[in-house]
MIKETI-906229 format. One record per residue (C-alpha): residue in three letters; x, y, z. Coordinates in steps of 0.25 Angstrom, whole numbers, plus 2048, in hexadecimal, padded with zeros to 3 digits. Example, Ala and Ser with C-alpha at 12.3 -4.5 7.8 and 13.67 -1.06 7.14 Angstrom:
+-----+-----+-----+-----+
! res !   x !   y !   z !
+-----+-----+-----+-----+
! ALA ! 831 ! 7EE ! 81F !
! SER ! 837 ! 7FC ! 81D !
+-----+-----+-----+-----+
END
This chain:
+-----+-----+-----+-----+
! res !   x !   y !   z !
+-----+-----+-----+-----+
! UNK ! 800 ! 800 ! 800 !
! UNK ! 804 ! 80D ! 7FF !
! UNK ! 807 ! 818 ! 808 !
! UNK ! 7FF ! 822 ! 80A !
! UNK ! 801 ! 82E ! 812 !
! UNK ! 800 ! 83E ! 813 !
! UNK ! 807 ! 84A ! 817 !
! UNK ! 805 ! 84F ! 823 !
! UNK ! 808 ! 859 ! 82D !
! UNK ! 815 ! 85A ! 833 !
! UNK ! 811 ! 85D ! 842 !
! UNK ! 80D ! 851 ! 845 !
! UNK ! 80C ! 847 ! 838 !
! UNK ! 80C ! 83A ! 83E !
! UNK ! 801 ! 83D ! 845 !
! UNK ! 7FA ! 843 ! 837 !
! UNK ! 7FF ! 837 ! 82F !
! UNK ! 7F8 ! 82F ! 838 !
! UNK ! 7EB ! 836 ! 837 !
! UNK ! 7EA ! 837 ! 829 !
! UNK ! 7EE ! 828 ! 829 !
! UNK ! 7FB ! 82B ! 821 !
! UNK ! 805 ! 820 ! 81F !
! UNK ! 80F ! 82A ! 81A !
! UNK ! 811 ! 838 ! 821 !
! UNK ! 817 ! 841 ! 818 !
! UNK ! 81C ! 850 ! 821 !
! UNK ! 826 ! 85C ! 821 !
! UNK ! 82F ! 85E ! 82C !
! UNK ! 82D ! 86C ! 830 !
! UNK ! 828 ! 877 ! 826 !
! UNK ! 825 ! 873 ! 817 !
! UNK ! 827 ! 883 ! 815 !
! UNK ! 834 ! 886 ! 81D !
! UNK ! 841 ! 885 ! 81D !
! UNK ! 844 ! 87F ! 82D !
! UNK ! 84A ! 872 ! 82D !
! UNK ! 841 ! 865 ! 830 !
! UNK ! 838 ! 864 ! 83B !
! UNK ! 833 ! 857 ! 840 !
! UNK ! 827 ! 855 ! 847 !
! UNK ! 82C ! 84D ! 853 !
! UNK ! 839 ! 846 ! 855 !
! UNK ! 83F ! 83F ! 848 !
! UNK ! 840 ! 831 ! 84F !
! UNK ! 833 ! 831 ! 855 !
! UNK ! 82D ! 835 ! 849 !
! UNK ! 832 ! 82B ! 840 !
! UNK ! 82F ! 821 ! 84B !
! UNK ! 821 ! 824 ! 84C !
! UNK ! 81F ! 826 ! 83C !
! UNK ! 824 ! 818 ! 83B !
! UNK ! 81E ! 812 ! 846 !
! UNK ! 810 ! 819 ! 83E !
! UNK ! 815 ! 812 ! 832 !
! UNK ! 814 ! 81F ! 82C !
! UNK ! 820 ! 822 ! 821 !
! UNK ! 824 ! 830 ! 821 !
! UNK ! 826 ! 83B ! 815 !
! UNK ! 82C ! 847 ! 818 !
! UNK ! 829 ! 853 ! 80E !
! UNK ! 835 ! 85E ! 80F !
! UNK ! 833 ! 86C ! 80F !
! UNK ! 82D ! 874 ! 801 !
! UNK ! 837 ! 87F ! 801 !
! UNK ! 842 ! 874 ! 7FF !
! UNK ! 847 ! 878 ! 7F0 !
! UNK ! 854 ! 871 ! 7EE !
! UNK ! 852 ! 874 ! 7DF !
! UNK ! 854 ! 884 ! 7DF !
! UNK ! 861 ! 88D ! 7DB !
! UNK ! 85D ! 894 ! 7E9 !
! UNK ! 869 ! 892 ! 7F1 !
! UNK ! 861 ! 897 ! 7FE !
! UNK ! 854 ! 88D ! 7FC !
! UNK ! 85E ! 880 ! 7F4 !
! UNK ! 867 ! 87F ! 7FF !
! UNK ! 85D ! 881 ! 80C !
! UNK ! 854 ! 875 ! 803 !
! UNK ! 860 ! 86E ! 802 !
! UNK ! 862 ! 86D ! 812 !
! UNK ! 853 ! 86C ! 813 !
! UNK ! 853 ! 85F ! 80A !
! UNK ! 85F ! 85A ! 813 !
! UNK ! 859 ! 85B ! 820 !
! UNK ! 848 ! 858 ! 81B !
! UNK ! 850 ! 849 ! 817 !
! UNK ! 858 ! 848 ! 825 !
! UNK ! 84C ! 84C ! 82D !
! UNK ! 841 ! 841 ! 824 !
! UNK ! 84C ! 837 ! 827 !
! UNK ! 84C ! 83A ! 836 !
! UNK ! 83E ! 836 ! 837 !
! UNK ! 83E ! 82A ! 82D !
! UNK ! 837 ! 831 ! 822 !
! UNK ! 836 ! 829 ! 814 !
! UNK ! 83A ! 836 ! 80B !
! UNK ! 839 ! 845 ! 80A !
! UNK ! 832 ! 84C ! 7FE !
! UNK ! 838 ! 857 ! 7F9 !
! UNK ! 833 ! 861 ! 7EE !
! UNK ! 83D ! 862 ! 7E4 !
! UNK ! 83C ! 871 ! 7E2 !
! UNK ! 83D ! 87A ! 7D7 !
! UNK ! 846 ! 886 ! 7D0 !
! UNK ! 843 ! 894 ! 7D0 !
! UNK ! 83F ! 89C ! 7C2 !
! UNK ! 84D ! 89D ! 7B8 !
! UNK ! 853 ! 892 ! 7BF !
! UNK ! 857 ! 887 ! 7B5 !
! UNK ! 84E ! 879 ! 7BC !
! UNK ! 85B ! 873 ! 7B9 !
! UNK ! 861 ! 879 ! 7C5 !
! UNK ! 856 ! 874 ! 7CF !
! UNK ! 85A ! 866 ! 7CB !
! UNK ! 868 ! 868 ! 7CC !
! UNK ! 864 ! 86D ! 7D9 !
! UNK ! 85E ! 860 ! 7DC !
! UNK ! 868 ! 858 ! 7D8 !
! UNK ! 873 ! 860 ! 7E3 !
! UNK ! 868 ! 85C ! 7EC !
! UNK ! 865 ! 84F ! 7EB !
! UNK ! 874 ! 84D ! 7EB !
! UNK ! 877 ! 856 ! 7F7 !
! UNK ! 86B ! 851 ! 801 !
! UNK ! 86B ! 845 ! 809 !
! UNK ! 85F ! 83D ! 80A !
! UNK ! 85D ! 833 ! 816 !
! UNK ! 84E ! 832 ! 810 !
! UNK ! 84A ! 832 ! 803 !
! UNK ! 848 ! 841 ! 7FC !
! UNK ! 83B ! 83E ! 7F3 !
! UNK ! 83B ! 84A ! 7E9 !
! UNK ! 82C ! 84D ! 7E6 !
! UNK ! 825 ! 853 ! 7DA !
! UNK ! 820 ! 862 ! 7D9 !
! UNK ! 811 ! 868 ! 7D6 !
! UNK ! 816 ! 875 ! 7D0 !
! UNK ! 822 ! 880 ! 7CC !
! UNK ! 826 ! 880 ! 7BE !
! UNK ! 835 ! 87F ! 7C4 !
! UNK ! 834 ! 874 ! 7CE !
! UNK ! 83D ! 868 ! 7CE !
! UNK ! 831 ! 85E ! 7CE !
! UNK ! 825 ! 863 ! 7C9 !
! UNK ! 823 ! 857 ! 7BD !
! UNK ! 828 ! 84B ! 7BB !
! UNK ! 832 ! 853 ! 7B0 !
! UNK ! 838 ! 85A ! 7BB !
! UNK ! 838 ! 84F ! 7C6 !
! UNK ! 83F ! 848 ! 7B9 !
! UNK ! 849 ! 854 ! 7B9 !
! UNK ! 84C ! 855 ! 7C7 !
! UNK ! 84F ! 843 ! 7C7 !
! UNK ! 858 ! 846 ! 7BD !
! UNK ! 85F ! 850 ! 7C5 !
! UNK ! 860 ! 848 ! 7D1 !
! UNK ! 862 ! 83B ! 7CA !
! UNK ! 872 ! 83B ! 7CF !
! UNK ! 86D ! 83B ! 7DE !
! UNK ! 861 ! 833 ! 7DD !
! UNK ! 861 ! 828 ! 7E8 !
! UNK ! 856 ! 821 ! 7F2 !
! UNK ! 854 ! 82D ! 7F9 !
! UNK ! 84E ! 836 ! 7ED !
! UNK ! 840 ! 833 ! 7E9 !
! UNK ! 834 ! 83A ! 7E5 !
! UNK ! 828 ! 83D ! 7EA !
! UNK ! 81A ! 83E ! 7E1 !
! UNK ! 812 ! 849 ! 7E4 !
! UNK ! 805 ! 847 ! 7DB !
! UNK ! 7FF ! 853 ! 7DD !
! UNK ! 80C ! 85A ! 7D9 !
! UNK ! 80E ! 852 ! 7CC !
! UNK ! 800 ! 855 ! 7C7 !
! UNK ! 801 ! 864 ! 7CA !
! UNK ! 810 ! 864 ! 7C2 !
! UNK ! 808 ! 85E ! 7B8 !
! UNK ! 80C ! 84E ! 7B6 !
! UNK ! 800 ! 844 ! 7B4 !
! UNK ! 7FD ! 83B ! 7C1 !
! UNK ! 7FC ! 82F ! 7B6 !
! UNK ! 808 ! 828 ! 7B5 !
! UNK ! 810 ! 831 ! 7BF !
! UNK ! 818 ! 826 ! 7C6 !
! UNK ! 81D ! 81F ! 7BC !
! UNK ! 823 ! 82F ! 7B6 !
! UNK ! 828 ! 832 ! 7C4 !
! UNK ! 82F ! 823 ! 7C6 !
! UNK ! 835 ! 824 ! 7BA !
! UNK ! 83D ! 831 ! 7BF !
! UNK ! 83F ! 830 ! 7CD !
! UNK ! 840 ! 821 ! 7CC !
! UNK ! 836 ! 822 ! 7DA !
! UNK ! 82B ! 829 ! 7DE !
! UNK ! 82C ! 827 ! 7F0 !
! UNK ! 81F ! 82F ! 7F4 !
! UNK ! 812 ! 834 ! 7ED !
! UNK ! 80B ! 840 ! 7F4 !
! UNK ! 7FE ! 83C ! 7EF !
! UNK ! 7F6 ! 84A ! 7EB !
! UNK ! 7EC ! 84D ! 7E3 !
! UNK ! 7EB ! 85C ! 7DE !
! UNK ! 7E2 ! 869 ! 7DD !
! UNK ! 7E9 ! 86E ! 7D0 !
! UNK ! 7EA ! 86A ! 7C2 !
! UNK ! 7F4 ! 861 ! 7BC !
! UNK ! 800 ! 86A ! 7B9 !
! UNK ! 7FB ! 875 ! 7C3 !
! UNK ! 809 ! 876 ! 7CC !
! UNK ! 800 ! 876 ! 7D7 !
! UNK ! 802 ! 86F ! 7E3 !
! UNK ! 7F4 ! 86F ! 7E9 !
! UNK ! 7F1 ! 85F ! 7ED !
! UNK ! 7E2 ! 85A ! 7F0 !
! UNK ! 7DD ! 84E ! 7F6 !
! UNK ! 7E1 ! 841 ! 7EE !
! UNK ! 7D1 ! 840 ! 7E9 !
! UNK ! 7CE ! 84F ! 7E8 !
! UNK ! 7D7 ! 857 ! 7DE !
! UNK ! 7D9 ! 856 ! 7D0 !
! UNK ! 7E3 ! 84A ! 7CE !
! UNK ! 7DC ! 83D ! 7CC !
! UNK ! 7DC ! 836 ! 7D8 !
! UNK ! 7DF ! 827 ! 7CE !
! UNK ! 7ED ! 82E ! 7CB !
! UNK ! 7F1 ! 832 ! 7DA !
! UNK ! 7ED ! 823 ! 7DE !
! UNK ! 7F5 ! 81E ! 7D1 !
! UNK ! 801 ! 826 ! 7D7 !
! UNK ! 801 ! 820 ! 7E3 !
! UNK ! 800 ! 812 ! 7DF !
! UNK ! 80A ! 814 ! 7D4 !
! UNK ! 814 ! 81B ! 7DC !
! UNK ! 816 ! 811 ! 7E6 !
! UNK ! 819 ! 81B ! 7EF !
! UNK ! 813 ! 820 ! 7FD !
! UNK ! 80A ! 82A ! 7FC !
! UNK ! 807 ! 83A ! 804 !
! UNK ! 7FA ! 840 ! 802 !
! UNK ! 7FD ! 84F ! 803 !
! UNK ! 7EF ! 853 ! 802 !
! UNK ! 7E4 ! 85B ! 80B !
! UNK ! 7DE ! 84E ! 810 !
! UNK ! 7E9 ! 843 ! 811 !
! UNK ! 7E0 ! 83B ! 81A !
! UNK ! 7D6 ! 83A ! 80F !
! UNK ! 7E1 ! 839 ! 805 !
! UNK ! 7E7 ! 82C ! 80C !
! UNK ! 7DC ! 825 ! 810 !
! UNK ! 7D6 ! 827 ! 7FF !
! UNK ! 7E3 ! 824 ! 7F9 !
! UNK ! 7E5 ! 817 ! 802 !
! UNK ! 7D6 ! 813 ! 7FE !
! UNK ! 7D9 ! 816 ! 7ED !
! UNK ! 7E5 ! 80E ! 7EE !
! UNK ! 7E0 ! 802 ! 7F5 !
! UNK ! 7D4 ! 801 ! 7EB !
+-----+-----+-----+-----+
END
């Protein structure tokens, strides 16, 4: 069977987790929006202990304003150390991986120059847990919005790949950079070779709207047949990111036992 689980808040997300019946917790350390170090919500040890002994797999989803891409010296080099110690604090309480956006350029910046960026990173970072790189919804110079650019940025880092860089499938985020939910697995394998986690969102938006709005799994305007088909396909747990994630679980565990 699958995995299913959501994100949930970072106060007290054992305890959420549990609520919404998650099998997997995905949460920030501290502030998504902030530049402080991690925060963790109890002591490390006793935390992974108790996630365990739930049998709850943990997810941790670094901070957004990590940018490892851009020419800034002054935001690069702060994401850089951000990245570093967002993997040392996952590993410390026995998380399965930290997602990571991958980031983008500013206008009249060559995207070349991210990837190069990325390939300094991935060479320079250690990783005592896997990094899981995950697709964006929107920004006509990001890293990976499209399967073309997460293409790019692969080829970039192929000289440093190892077990501990994967990806992580936003479905929502693919739609709104316009790719087509049909197929998607098989386009994103035969890149990344893997695909580690699936945040499973629907979305408000359009295809190809850059918009990164999700909705409940049965409510937006993906069909729900191609988020189940996802799932299954992938292989991979799967994080409801969405306004209801209780609802969310308990439908998606019923679609995919029927």
């Amino acid at each position: 069977m699958t995995s299913i689980g959501a994100h949930v808040d970072r106060v007290d997300p054992l305890a959420e987790a549990t609520a919404c019946g998650a099998a997997v917790a995905q949460f920030f350390l501290g502030d998504p929006q902030g530049w402080k170090g991690p925060v963790f919500p109890g002591d490390p040890a006793a935390l992974r202990d108790a996630f365990a002994q739930a049998g709850i797999d943990v997810y941790i989803h670094a901070p957004y304003l990590i940018n490892v891409a851009t020419t800034n010296n002054r935001i690069r080099i702060p994401s850089r150390k951000m990245l570093t110690d967002q993997l040392a604090a996952a590993a410390a309480i026995g998380a399965k991986g930290l997602i990571v956006h991958a980031g983008h350029v500013t206008a009249g910046v060559d995207p070349e120059e991210g990837y190069l960026n990325w390939q300094k990173a991935v060479q320079r970072v250690d990783r005592p847990v896997p990094m899981l790189i995950e697709n964006t919804a929107g920004g006509d110079r990001a890293m990976a919005r499209g399967l073309a650019a997460v293409a790019r940025l692969w080829d970039a880092i192929s000289s440093g790949l190892d077990d501990n860089i994967g990806f992580c499938l936003d479905t929502c985020h693919a739609h709104a950079g316009g790719e087509d939910l049909a197929g998607i697995v098989d386009r994103v394998k035969a890149i990344t070779g893997r695909i580690d986690l699936v945040h499973c969102n629907n979305s408000r938006d359009e295809q190809g709207s850059g918009r990164d709005r999700h909705a409940g799994l049965a409510d937006g305007v993906i069909d729900p047949a191609l988020l189940l088909d996802v799932v299954r396909a992938s292989g991979a747990p799967a994080v409801c990111e969405t306004p209801d994630p209780a609802g969310d679980i308990r439908w998606l565990r019923e679609q995919l036992a029927s």
